[in-house]
Each structure stands twice: as structure tokens, then as C-alpha cells.
RODO-2510 file (C-alpha; in nm, 4 decimals, decimal comma):
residues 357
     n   res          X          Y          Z
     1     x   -27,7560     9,3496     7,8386
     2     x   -27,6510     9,6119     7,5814
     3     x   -27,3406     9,5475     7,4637
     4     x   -27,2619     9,4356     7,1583
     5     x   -26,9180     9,3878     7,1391
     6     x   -26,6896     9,2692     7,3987
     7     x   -26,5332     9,6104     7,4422
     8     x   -26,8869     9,6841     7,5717
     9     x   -26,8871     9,3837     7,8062
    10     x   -26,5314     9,4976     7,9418
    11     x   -26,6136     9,8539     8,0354
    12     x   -26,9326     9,7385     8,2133
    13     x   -26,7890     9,4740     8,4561
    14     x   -26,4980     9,7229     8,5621
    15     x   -26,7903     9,8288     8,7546
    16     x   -26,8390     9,5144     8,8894
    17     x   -26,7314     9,4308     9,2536
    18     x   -26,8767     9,0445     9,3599
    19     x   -26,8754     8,8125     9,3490
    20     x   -26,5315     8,8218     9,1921
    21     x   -26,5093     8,5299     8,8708
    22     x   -26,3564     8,5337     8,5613
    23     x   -26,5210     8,6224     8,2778
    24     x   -26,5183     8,5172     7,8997
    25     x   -26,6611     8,6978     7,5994
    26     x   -26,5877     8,6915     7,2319
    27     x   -26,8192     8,8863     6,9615
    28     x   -26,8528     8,7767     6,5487
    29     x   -26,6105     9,0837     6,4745
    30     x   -26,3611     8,8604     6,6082
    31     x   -26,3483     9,0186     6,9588
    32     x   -26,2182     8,8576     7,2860
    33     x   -26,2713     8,9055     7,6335
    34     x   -26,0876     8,6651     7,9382
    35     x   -26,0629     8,8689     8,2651
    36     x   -26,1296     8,8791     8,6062
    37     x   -26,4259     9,0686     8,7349
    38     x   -26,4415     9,2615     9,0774
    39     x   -26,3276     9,4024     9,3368
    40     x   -26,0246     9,2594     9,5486
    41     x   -25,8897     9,3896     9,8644
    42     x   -25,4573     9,4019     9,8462
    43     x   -25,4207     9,2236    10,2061
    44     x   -25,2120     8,9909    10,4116
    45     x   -25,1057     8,6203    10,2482
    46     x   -25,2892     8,5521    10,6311
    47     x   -25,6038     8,6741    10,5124
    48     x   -25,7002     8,4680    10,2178
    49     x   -25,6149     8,1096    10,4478
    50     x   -25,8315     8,1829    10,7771
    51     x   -26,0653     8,3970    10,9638
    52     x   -25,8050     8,6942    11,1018
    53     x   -25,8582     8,9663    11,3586
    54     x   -25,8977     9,2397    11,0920
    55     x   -25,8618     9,5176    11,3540
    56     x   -25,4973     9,4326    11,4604
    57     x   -25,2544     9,5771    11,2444
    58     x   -25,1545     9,3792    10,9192
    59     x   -25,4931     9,2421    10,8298
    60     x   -25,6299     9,5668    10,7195
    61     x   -25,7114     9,6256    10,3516
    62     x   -25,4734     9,8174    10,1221
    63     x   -25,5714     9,9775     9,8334
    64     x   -25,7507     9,7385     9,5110
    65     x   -25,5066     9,4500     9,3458
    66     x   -25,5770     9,4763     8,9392
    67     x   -25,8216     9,2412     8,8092
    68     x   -25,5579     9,0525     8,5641
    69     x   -25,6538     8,9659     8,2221
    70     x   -25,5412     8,6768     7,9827
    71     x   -25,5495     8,5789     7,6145
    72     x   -25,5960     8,3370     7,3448
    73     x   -25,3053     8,0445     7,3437
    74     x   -25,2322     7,8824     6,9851
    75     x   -25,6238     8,0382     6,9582
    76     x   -25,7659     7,8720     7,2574
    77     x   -25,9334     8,0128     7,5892
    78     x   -26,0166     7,7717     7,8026
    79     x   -26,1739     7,8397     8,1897
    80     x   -26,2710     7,6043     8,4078
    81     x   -26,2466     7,7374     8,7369
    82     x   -25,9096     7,6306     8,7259
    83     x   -25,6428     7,8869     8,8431
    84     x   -25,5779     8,0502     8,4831
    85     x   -25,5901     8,5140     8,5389
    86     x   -25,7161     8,4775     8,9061
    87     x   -25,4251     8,2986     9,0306
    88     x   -25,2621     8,5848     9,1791
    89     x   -25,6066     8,6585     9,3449
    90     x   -25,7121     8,3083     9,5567
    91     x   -25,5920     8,0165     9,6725
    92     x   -25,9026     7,7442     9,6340
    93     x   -25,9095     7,6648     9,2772
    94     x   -26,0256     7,3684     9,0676
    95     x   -25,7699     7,1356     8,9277
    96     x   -25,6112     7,1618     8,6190
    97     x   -25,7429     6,8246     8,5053
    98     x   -26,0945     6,9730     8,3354
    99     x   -25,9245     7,2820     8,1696
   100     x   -25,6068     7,0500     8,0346
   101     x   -25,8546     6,7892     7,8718
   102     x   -26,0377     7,0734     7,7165
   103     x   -25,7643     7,2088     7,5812
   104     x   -25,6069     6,8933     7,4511
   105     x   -25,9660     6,8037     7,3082
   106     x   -25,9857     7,1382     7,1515
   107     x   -25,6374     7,0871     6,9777
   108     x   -25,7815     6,7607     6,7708
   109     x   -25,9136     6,9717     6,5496
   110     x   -25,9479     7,2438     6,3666
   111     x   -26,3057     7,3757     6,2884
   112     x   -26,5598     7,2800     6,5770
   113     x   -26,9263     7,3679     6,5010
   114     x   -27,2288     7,4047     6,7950
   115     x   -27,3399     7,0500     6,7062
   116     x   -27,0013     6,8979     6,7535
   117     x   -26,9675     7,0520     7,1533
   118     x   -27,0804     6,7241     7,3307
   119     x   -26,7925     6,5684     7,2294
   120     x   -26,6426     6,7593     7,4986
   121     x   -26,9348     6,8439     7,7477
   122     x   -26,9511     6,4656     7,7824
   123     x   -26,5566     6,3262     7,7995
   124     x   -26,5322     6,1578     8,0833
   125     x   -26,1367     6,0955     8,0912
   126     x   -25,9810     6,0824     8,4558
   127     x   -25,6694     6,2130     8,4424
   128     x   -25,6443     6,2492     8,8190
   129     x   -25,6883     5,8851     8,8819
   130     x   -25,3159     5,8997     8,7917
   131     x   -25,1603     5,8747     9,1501
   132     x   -25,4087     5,6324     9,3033
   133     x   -25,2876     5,4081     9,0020
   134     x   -24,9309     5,4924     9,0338
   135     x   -24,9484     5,3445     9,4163
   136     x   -25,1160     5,0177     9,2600
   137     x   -24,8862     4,9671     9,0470
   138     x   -24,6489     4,9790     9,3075
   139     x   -24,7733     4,7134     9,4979
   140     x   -24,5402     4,3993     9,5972
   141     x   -24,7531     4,1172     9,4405
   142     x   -24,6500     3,8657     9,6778
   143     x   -24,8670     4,0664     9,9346
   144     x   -25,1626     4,0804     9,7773
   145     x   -25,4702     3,7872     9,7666
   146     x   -25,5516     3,5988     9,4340
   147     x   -25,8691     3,8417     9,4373
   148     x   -25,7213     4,1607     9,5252
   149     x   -25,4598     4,1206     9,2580
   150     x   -25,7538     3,9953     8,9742
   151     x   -25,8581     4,4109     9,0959
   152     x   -25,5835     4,5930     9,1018
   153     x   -25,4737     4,4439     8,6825
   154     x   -25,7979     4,5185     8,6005
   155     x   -25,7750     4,8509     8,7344
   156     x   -25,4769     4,9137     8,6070
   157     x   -25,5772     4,7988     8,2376
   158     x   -25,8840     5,0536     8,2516
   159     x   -25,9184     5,3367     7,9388
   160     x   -25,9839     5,5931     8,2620
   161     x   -26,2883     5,6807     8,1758
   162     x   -26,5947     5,6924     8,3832
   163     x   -26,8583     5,5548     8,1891
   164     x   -27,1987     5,4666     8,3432
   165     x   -27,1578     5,1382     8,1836
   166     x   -26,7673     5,0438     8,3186
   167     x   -26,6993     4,7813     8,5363
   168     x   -26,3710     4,8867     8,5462
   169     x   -26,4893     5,2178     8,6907
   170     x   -26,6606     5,1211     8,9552
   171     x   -26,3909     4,9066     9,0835
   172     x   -26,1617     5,1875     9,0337
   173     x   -26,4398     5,4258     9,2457
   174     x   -26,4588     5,1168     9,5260
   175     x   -26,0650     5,0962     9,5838
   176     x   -26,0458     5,4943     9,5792
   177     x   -26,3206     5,5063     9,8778
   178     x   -26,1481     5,2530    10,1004
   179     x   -25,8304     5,4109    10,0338
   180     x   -25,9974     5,8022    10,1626
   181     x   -26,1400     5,5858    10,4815
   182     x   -25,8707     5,4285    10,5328
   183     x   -25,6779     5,7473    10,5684
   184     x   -25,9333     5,9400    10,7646
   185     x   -25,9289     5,6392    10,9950
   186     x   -25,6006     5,6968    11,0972
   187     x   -25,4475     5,8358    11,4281
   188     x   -25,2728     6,1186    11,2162
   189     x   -25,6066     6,2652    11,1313
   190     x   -25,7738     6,2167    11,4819
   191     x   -25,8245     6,5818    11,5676
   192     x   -26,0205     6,6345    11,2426
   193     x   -26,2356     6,2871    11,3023
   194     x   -26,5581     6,4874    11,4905
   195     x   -26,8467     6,6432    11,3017
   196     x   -26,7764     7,0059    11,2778
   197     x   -27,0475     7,1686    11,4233
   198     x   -27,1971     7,2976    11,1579
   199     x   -27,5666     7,2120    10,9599
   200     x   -27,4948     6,8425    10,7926
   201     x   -27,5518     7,0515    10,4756
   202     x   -27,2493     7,1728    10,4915
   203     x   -27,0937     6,8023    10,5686
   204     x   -26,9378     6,7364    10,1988
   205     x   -26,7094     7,0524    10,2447
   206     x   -26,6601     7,0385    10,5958
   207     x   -26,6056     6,6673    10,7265
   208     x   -26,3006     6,5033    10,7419
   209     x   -26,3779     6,2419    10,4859
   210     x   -26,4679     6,4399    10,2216
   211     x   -26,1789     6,6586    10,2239
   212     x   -25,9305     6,3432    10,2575
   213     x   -26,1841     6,2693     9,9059
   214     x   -26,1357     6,6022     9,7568
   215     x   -25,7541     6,6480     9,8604
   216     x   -25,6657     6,2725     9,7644
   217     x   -25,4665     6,3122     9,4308
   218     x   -25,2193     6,5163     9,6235
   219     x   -25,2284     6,3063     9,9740
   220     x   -25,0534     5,9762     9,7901
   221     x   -24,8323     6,2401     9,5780
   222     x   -24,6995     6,4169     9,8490
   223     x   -24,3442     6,3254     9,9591
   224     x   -24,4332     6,2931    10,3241
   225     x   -24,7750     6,2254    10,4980
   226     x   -24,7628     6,2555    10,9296
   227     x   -24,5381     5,9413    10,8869
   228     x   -24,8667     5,7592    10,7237
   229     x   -24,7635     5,4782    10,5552
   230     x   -24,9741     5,5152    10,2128
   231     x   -24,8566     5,2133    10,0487
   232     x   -24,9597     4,9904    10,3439
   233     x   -25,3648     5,2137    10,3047
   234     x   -25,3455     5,1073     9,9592
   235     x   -25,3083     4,7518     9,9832
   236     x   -25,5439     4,7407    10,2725
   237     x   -25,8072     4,9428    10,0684
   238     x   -25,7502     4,6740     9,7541
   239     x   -25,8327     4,3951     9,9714
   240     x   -26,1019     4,5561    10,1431
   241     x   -26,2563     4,5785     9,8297
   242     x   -26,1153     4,1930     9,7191
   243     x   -26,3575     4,1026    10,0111
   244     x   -26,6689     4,2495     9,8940
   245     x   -26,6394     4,3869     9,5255
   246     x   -26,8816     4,6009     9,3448
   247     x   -27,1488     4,3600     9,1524
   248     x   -27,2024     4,5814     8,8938
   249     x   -27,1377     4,9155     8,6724
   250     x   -26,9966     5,2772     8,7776
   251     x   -27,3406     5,3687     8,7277
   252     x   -27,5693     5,1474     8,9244
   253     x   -27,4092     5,3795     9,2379
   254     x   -27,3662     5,7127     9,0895
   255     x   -27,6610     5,8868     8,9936
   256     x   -27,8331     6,1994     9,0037
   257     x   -27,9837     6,3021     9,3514
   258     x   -28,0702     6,6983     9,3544
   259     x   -28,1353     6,8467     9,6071
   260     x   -28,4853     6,9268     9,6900
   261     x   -28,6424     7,1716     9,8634
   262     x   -28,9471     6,9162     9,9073
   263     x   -28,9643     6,5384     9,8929
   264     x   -29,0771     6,4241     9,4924
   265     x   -29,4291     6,2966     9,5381
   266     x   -29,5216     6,1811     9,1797
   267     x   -29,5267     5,7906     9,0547
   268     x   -29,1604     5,8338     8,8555
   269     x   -29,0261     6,0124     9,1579
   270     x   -28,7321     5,7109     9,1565
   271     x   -28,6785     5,7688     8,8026
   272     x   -28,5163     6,1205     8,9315
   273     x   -28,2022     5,9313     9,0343
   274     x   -28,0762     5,7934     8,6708
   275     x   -27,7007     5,6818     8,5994
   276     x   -27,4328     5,8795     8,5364
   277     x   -27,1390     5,9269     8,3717
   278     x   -26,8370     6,1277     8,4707
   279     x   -26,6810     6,2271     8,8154
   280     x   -26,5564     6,5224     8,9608
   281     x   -26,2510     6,5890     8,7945
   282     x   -26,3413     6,4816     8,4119
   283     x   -26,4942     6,7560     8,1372
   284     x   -26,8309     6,6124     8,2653
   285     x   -26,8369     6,7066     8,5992
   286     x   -27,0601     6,4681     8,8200
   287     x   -26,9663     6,4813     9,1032
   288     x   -26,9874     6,1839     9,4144
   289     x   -26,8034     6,1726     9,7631
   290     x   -26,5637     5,9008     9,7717
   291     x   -26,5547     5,7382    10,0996
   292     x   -26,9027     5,8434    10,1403
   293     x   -27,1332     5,7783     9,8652
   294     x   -27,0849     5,7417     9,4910
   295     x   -27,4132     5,9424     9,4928
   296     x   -27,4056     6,2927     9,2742
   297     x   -27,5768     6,6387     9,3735
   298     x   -27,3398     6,8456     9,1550
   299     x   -27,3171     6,8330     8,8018
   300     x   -27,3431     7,0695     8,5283
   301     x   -27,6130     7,3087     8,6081
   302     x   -27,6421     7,4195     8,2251
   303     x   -27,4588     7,3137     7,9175
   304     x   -27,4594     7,5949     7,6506
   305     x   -27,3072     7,6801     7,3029
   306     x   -27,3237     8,0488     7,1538
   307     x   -27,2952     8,0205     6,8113
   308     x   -27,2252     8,4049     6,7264
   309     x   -27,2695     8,3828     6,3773
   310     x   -27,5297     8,2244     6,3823
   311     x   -27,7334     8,2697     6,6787
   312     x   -27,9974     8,0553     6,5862
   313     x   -27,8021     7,7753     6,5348
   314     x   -27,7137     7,8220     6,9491
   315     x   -27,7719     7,5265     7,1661
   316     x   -27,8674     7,4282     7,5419
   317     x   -27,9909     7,2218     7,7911
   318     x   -28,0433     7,1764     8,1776
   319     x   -28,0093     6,8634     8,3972
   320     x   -28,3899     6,8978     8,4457
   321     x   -28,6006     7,1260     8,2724
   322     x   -28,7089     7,5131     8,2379
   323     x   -28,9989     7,4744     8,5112
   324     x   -28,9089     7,4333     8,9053
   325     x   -29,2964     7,3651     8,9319
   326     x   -29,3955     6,9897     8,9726
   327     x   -29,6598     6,8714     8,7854
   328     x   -29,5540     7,0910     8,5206
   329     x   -29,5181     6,9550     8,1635
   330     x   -29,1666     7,1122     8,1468
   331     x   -29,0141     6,9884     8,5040
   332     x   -28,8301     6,6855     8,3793
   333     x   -28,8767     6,6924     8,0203
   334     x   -28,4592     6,8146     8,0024
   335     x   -28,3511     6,5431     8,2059
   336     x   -28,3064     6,2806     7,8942
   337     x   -28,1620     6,5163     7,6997
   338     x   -27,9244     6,6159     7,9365
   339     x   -27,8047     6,2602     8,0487
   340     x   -27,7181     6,1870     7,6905
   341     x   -27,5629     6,4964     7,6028
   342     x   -27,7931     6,6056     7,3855
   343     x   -27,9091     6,9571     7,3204
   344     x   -28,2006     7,1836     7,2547
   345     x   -28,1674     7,5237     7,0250
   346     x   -28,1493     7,8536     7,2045
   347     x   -28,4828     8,0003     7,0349
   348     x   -28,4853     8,4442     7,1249
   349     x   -28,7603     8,4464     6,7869
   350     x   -29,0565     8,5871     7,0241
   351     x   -29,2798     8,4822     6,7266
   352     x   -29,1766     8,1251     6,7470
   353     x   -29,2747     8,0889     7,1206
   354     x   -29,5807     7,9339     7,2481
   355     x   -29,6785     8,1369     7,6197
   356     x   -29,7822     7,8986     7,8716
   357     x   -29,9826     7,9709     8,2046
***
């Protein structure tokens, strides 16, 4: 909380063992930090895939790896939670998909001011829709229904975006959630099928169908499959979805459910599940369960913009607002703000607060 350039920043997380993350800095004297933070154990490639018995020989710890560090490229540093310094570190990273558009977006120009940042907070490009579309495409047309093939052109004609307001979205979200249960359905995955037995909590990491969800973009691109015949899920998914289409937008099934520690008992409790834009893998991060629900409990937990030569002309905002208590005048008042992109300035003037009890 002292530092004041990023010099200072470095020297104080080399002290810094976890959680291990990467960390970016920059200061107005032109200074810039991108490193990882922490402490990591050199150990066996065994270790970092499964629980190991790390009192038999070769899954004891040697020694500290270095914490790698990166730079600017063509003046950009982009993280987000992609692989990028850690990648010698881990093996469970974000796609690429978020950090590429970021970079590409960040490319269009050349001078980007705070106010101009939800252009990219809120991009809701798809690029990993790519191989689900590749497979459509693919399709032999004399094998498909009048209405499944009405689907898959429209699909195929979509900007890739995930709009609240697409059609072409949600038909796009429909196909991609018959095509993960379709998958988990089959024999091939049968030893994964029952509930691990583990708190449902833990369900949309744990369960079968969510990981066929999460892992899907590289399921229909790998070469081989357990002898699955993708193609055939595919055109079994589009006509599932020929049979009973989505009626409406991308965003009359995703929306915002948060977790609660307690059930909402106030009149506009239902007006805590608005429409969203964006899915897992665009800038704006919303993120549903194909095959399961379209429904969103992840999203971004705070958008932010340091303005560092200026930092009163810093911005922010939060999916709901700066109280947790309910009934308070600041527990939603965020939440419109943050579903438009808009945000709020950053005010540290102590004589321009107001203290509320």
C-alpha cells in the first residue's frame, strides 16, 4: 500500500508466496510490472495432474522454480488468466480467446482514454464458437430436415457475437447444449456419467456435463475421440434443436443468478436475474453451463480503469453494488450500471464523501 512506483510493487510481492497469480503494474513515470507472484514448489510433471503419494520418492519438492516475468509486445500487456509468464508454472489455464480479442481490440487504435474502456469490457465476440461451426458447416445437406437446415444457415450467417438481443445466439447456445449432451450421453463417457460425490456446489466443475461444456472447443477439434463419431452428435444435436427451437433471444435464458447466501425477500427480488450479454469465452465474461442451463453465476466481479495520470478521472463498477446488506440503499444500485457497461468514478477525495451508518 506504499509503493509508488512499480519497482516498489516488485520488491514487495517477491515476498509473496499464495496464492500464486500474475501480477500487472505500471506507474505515470512510465513504469511496468507483468510477473508472476509466489512461491512454487520445482516437482514431478505427476504432481501438477493428480493427487500423488508425496512420501514415495519422486513427488517430493525440490528447491523454488523462478517466478517468470514478461513484457510489453508492440506496447501491449494483456492478462487474462490465459497462460502468458505462468505457463511454465500450471497446467489449467483460460483460453486464449479473451486475451487475443483484447489484444486485437487494443491494436485498433492508438490513444485509448478511461472513458473509451467499455468498448472492450463489453465485446462479446466468440471466437471459440469456431469448431462447433466448422462441424456445421460440414454437414451433408441431404441429411438434414427442412428445419434443421433453416438452423444450421442461420447459424452459420451469425456476426458471433452474444448479444442479449440475438436470435442467432441463442440458437447457436441451443445446438451447442445438445451437442455437450449428446456427447456425455454416450457409452465412451459412461464411467464419468455418476455424480461425483461431492457437495452439488461443486457440480459445474465436477460433473461430467459441464466439463464435456467447458472442454468442448477441443472435443470436435481433436483428431480422434474414443471412436465417437462427432459428426453424427452434431447432426443429431441440430435436429434436436429443429424439433423444439428457442422462441426467443440469447438473453431471455441467460441471466444473472448470484449466488446467495440467503433467499432475496424484497418485491424486485425477480428483477435480480436481468439479461445478459456475453459467454464464457468473450472479453465479457458471463458465464452459463451449456448442456445444463444458459443461466450465469460468474461474471465480472469488478470492472476497473486506473487512469494514472489522472487519478480522478479513474473509473469502476460492480455487478451489484458497494453494500452486501439488503435493504440498503446501495445493494443494487450498481447493477444497471454494470449491465450496460457503464461506469462510476473512483472518488479517494475523503472530503467529497458522504459517511453513511
Amino acid at each position: 500500500l506504499r509503493a509508488r512506483r512499480t519497482a516498489d510493487v516488485d520488491r514487495a510481492f517477491d515476498l509473496w508466496a499464495e496464492p500464486v497469480n500474475v501480477v500487472q503494474a505500471a506507474d505515470n513515470e512510465g513504469g511496468l510490472l507483468h510477473r508472476v507472484a509466489g512461491r512454487v514448489p520445482v516437482r514431478a510433471q505427476a504432481n501438477r495432474l493428480r493427487p500423488v503419494p508425496a512420501w514415495e520418492p519422486g513427488h517430493d519438492w525440490r528447491e523454488w522454480h523462478d517466478t517468470p516475468r514478461a513484457g510489453l509486445t508492440d506496447g501491449i500487456a494483456v492478462m487474462a488468466n490465459q497462460r502468458g509468464p505462468a505457463t511454465p508454472l500450471g497446467v489449467e489455464f483460460a483460453p486464449p480467446h479473451r486475451a487475443n480479442r483484447i489484444t486485437a481490440l487494443l491494436k485498433e487504435k492508438e490513444h485509448w482514454s478511461a472513458a473509451d474502456m467499455p468498448l472492450i469490457h463489453m465485446d462479446t465476440h466468440l471466437a471459440s464458437a469456431q469448431p462447433l461451426l466448422d462441424h456445421l458447416a460440414a454437414l451433408d445437406d441431404a441429411r438434414l430436415s427442412p428445419e434443421a437446415t433453416i438452423i444450421r444457415e442461420t447459424i452459420l450467417h451469425w456476426d458471433r457475437r452474444m448479444t442479449a438481443s440475438s436470435t442467432e445466439a441463442a440458437l447457436y447456445a441451443a445446438v451447442r447444449s445438445a451437442v455437450v449432451r449428446r456427447l456425455a450421453a454416450h457409452p465412451a463417457f459412461a464411467a464419468l456419467a455418476d455424480p461425483p460425490a461431492y457437495p452439488d456446489v461443486l457440480l459445474p466443475w465436477l460433473g461430467l456435463v459441464p466439463r464435456i461444456a467447458f472442454a468442448l472447443e477441443h472435443l470436435l477439434r481433436a483428431e480422434e475421440l474414443y471412436s465417437i463419431d462427432r459428426a453424427e452428435a452434431v447432426r443429431e444435436a441440430l435436429e434436436d434443436v429443429a424439433a423444439e427451437p428457442p422462441r426467443g433471444v440469447w438473453g431471455d435464458t441467460h441471466r444473472l443468478t448470484p449466488w446467495r447466501a440467503l433467499p432475496e425477500s424484497e418485491p424486485d427480488a425477480p428483477a435480480l436475474a436481468p439479461a445478459l450479454d456475453g459467454d464464457h469465452d468473450c472479453v465479457l465474461c458471463t458465464s452459463a453451463l451449456p448442456g445444463l442451463t444458459d443461466l450465469a453465476a460468474r461474471g465480472p466481479a469488478a470492472r476497473y480503469v486506473w487512469d494514472l495520470a489522472r487519478r480522478e478521472d479513474s473509473l469502476w463498477v460492480v455487478p451489484l453494488g458497494a453494500s452486501g446488506t439488503p435493504g440498503s440503499p446501495h445493494h443494487r444500485d450498481q447493477l444497471p450500471l454494470w449491465l450496460r457497461g457503464d461506469l462510476v468514478p473512483v472518488v479517494t477525495d475523503l472530503q467529497q464523501m458522504t459517511k453513511e451508518d
